[in-house]
C-alpha positions in Angstrom: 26.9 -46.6 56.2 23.1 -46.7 54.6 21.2 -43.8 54.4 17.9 -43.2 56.2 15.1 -42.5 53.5 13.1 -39.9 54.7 9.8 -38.0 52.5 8.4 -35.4 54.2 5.9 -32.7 53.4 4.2 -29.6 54.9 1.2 -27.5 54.1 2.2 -24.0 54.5 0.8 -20.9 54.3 -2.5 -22.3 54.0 -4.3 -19.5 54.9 -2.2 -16.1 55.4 -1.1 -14.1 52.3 1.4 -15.0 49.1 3.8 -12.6 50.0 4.3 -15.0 53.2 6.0 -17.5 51.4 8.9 -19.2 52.8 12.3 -17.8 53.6 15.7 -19.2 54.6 15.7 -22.0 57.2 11.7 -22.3 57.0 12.0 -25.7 55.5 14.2 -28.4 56.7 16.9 -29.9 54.7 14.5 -32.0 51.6 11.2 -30.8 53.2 8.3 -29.7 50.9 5.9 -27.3 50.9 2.9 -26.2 49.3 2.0 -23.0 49.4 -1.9 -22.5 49.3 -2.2 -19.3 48.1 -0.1 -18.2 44.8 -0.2 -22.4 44.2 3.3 -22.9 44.4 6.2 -25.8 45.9 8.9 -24.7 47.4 11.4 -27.4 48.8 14.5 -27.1 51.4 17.3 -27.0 49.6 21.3 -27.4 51.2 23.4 -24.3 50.2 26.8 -26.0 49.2 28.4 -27.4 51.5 27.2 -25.3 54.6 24.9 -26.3 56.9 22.5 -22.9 55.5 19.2 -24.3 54.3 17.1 -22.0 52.0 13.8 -22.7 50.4 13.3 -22.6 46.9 10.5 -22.9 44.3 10.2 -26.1 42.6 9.3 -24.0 39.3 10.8 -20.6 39.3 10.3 -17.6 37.4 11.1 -18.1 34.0 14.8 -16.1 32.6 16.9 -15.8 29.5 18.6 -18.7 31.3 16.4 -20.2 33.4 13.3 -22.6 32.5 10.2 -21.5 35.0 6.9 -20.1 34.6 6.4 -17.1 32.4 3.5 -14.6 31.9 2.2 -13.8 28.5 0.7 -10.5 27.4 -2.6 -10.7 27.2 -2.9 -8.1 24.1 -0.9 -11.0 22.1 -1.8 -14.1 23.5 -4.4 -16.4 25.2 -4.0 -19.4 27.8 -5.9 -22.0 27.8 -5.6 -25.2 30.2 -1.5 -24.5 30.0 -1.9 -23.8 26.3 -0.4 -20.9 24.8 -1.6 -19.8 21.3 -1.6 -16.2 19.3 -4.8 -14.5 19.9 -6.4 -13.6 16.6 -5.1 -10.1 15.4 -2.3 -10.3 18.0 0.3 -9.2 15.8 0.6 -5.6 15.3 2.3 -4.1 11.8 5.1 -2.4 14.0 5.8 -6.2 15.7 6.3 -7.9 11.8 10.4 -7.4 10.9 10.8 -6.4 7.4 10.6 -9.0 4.9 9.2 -11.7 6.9 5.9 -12.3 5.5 6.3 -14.3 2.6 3.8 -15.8 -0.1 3.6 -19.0 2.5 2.0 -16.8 5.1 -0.4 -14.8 2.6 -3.8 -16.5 2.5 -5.2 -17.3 -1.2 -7.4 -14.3 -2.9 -5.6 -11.7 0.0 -4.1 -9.5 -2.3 -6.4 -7.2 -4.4 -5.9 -3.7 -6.6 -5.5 -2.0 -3.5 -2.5 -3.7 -2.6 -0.4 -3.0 -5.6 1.7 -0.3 -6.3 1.1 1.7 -10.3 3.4 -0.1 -12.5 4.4 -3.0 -9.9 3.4 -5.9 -11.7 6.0 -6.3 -15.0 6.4 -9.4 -17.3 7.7 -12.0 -14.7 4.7 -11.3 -12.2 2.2 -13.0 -14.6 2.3 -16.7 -14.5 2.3 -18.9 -17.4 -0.8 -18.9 -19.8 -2.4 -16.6 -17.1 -3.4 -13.8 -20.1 -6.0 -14.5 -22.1 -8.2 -13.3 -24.9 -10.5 -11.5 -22.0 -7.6 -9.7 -21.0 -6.6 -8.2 -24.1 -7.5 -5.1 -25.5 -9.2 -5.0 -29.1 -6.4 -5.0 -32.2 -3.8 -5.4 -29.3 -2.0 -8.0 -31.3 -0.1 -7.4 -34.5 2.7 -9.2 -36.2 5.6 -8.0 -33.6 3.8 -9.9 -30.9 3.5 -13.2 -32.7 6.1 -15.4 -32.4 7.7 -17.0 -36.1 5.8 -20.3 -36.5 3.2 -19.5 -34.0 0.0 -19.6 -36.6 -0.6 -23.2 -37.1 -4.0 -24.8 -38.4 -6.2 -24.3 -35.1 -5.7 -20.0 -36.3 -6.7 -20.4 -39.6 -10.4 -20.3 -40.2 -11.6 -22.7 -42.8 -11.5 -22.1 -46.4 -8.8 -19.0 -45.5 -6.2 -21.0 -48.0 -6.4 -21.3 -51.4 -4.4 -21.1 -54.8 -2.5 -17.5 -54.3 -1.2 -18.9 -50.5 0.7 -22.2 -52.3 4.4 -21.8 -53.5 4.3 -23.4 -56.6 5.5 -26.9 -56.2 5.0 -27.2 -53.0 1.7 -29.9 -52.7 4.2 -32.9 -52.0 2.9 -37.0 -51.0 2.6 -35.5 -47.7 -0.1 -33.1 -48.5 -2.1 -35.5 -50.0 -4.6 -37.3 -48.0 -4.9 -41.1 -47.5 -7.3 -42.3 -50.7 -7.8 -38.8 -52.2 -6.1 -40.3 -55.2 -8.4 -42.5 -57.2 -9.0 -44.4 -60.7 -10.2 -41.0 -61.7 -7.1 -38.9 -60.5 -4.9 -41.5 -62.6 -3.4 -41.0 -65.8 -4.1 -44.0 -68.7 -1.1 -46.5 -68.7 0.2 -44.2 -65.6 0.7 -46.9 -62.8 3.6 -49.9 -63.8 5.6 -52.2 -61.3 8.0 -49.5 -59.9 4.1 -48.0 -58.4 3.0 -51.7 -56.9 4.4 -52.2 -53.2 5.9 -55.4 -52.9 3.3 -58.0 -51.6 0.5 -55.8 -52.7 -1.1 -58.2 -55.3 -2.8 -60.8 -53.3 -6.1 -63.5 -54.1 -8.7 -60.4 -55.0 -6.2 -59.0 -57.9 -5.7 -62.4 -59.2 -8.9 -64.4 -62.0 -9.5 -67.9 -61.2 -7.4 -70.7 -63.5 -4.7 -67.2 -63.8 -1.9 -69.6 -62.3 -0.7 -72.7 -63.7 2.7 -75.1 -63.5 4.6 -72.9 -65.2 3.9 -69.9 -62.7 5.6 -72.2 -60.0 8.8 -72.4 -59.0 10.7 -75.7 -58.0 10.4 -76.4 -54.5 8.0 -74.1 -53.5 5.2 -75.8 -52.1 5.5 -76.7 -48.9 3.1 -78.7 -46.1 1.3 -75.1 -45.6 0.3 -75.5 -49.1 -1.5 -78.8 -48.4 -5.0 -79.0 -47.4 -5.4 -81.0 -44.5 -6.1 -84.8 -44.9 -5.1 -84.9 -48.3 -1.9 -86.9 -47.9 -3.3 -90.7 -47.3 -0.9 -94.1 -47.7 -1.1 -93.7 -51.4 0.8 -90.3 -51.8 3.7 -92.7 -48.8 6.6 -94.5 -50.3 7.6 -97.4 -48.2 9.8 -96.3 -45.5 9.0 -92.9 -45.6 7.8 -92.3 -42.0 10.6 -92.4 -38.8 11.1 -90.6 -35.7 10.8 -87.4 -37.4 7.5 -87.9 -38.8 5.6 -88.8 -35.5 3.8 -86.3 -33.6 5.1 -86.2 -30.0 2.6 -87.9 -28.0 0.8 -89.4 -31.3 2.2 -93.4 -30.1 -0.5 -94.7 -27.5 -1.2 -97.7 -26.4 -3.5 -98.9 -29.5 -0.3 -98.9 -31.4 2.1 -101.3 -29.7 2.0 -104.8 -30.7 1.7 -107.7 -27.3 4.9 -107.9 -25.1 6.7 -105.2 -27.5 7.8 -103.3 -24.7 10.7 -104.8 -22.6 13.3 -103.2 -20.6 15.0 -102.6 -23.6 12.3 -100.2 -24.2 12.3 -98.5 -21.1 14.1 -95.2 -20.2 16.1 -94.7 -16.8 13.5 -93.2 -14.4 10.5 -93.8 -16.4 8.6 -95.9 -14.6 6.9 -94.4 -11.1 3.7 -95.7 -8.8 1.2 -94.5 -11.6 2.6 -97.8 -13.7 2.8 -100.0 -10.9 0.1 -102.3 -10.3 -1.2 -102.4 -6.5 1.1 -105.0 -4.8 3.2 -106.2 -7.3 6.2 -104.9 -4.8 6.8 -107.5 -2.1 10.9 -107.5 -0.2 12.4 -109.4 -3.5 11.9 -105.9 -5.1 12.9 -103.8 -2.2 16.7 -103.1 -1.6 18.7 -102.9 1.5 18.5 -99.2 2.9 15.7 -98.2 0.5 13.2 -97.5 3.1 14.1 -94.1 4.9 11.6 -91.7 6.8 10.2 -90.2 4.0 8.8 -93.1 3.1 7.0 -93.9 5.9 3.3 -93.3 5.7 2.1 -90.7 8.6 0.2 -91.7 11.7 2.0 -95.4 11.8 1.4 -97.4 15.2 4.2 -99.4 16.5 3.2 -102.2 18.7 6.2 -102.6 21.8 8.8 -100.5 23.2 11.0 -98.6 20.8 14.8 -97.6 21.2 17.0 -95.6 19.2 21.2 -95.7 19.6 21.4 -92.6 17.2 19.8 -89.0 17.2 15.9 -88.9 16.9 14.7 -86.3 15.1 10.8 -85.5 14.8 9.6 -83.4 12.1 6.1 -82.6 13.5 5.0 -82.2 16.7 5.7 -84.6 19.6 2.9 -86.0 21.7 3.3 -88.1 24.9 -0.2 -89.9 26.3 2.0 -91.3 29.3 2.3 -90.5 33.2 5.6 -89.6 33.3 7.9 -88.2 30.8 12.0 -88.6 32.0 14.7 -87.1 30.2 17.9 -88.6 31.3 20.1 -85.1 29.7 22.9 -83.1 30.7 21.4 -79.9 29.0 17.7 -78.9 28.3 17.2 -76.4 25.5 13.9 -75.5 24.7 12.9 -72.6 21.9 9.8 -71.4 23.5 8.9 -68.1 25.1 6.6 -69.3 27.5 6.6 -72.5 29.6 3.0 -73.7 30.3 2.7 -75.4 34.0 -0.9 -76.8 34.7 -1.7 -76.8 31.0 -5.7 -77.5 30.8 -6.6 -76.2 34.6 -9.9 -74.8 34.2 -9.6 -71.6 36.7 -7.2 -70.4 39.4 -8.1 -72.4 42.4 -7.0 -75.6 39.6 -3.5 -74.1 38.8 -3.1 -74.2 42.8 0.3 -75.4 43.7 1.5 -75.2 40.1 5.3 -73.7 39.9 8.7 -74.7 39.8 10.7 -76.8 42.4 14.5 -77.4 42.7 15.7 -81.0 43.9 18.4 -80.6 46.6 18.1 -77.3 47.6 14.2 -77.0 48.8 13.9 -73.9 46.6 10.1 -73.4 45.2 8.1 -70.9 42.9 5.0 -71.7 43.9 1.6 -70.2 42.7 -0.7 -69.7 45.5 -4.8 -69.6 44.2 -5.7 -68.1 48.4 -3.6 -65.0 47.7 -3.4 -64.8 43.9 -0.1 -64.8 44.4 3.4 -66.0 43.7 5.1 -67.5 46.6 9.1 -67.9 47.0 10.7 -69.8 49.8 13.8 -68.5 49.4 15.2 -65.0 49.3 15.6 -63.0 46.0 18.8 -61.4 45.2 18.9 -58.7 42.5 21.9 -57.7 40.8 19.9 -54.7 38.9 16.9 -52.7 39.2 13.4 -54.1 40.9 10.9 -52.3 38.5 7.1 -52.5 40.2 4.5 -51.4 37.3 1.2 -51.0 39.6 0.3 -50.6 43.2 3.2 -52.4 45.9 2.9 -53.1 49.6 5.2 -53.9 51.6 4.4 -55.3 55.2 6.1 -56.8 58.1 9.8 -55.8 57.4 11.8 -57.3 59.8 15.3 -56.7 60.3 15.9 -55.2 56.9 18.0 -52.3 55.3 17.9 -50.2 52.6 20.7 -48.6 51.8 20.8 -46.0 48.7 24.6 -44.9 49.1 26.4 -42.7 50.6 25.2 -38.8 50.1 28.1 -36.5 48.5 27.9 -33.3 48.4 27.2 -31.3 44.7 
């Protein structure tokens, strides 16, 4: 049996006071109620399954258990537009559990003198590098404090070393500086070939007319030792130069005698359009099959009616200039989101009449430019739920039903 749908509502206690406020049976069964004074709802409400109705506050008071509205202590808090923050000294010390306020909750530069206790702060309170030289004492630092190795260079003033700090054989080549050893420094006859570093002599250490045959070996000079041009057809034997001799790329066309080049000549593949010379290919050149789609120049007229047995597949996009475009298919498929309908109307009252129509049944979608509207000539059947995002009417409801269930008890 359909249910009846019924929304009521009652403005009471507009006037008398909030302790007025309704009682059991002053509401009917779903009936609401705004009471004026204290601002509250209170709706009807079915006690189990009796026929009892009581009336209950939409939002009650707030429990351990229940979610409602809640006061808060003015002495802690303040409300603002059904905001509820901590009042600024709101806490008290006797409200703060031990332990919980950590270094998170302590605001930088809080803590001064006052705060610490005599002989609180040991080693692992001071943070790393956080004593300096203003925080020492005068003649505070003796050897026990420094740490084995710590006095490097930057501690030493300058000039602080000298003969009576050096362990006798201890200036090694690592204490010497790069070119503190000169001519002067040396020793006659001191410096032989164990001294030279291999690859050390080079053009400056050698006199001019120093080298001669005998100083080369067989088979050392190579083309790096050439200067360049100085190889002409005289230095050639005949037959000297082949394939290996020529520069990639050196042969051009200066260099092949008339007609030397035949097919012989030619590489597989070598030969593309830059070689060919404008219409030198007629049909004795092209094969059967050789022309496919790709090779096809774009935006070719065809002259006549066209007909394919086969699949047609367009690569770009497809444009019809006709009246009428027929498709003679059992199954239309199409990719796109949206379907235009009266593509290139220039306003509403242009896309009037545009909309879908079904052959057979007399079934339209029509868009109607009078009402701004969609128009359906048959009814609508909805097998889920009708989701309206804005304002609906609903007018002249003839003969109709709506029916929500059938009420069970909770």
């Amino acid at each position: 049996m359909a249910n009846i749908l019924q929304v009521k509502k009652n403005a009471w206690n507009a006037t008398s006071s909030s302790a007025n406020k309704p009682v059991a049976d002053a509401l009917a069964y779903g009936e609401l109620a705004w009471n004026n004074i204290d601002n509250t709802l209170y709706i009807g409400k079915q006690m189990n399954a009796t026929p009892l109705i009581n009336s209950y506050r939409v939002i009650p008071d707030a429990t351990d258990t229940i979610i409602g509205a809640a006061a808060f202590s003015s002495n802690n808090f303040i409300v603002n537009s059904g905001v509820a923050q901590i009042k600024d000294y709101g806490i008290a010390t006797e409200e703060l559990a031990l332990d919980a306020v950590t270094g998170a909750q302590i605001a930088d530069n809080a803590v001064n003198s006052e705060h610490y206790t005599d002989g609180s702060i040991d080693t692992a309170h001071y943070a790393a590098g956080s004593v300096d030289a203003t925080a020492l004492a005068a003649n505070s630092v003796d050897s026990s404090e420094l740490v084995d190795g710590s006095v490097d260079l930057s501690h030493m003033s300058a000039n602080s070393v000298d003969s009576n700090q050096y362990v006798d054989g201890s200036i090694d080549t690592a204490h010497y500086a790069a070119g503190s050893v000169d001519a002067a420094a040396l020793a006659a006859n001191s410096v032989d070939s164990s001294e030279l570093v291999n690859g050390s002599i080079d053009q400056g250490h050698i006199s001019t007319g120093a080298i001669v045959a005998t100083h080369i070996g067989s088979d050392i000079i190579d083309s790096q030792h050439y200067a360049a041009g100085s190889i002409d057809l005289e230095h050639m034997s005949a037959n000297s130069v082949d394939s290996a001799q020529y520069v990639d790329g050196s042969i051009d066309t200066a260099h092949y005698a008339a007609a030397s080049v035949d097919a012989t000549a030619l590489a597989a593949n070598s030969v593309d359009s830059s070689e060919l010379v404008n219409g030198s290919i007629d049909e004795d050149h092209i094969a059967n099959d050789a022309v496919t789609a790709n090779k096809i120049v774009d935006n070719i007229a065809l002259a006549g009616n066209c007909s394919s047995v086969g699949n047609w597949t367009v690569g770009g996009n497809l444009i019809v200039s006709g009246d009428t475009t027929t498709l003679n298919t059992a199954t239309l498929s199409v990719e796109d989101l949206n379907i235009t309908c009266a593509s290139g109307a220039a306003d509403s009252a242009a896309a009037d009449g545009a909309g879908l129509t079904v052959a057979g049944a007399g079934a339209t979608i029509i868009y109607d430019h009078t009402g701004l509207q969609w128009e359906m000539n048959k009814p609508l059947e909805l097998a889920s739920t009708l989701k309206v995002i804005g304002t609906s009417e609903i007018n002249s409801i003839v003969n109709s039903e709506l029916d929500f269930g059938t009420y069970t008890n909770p």
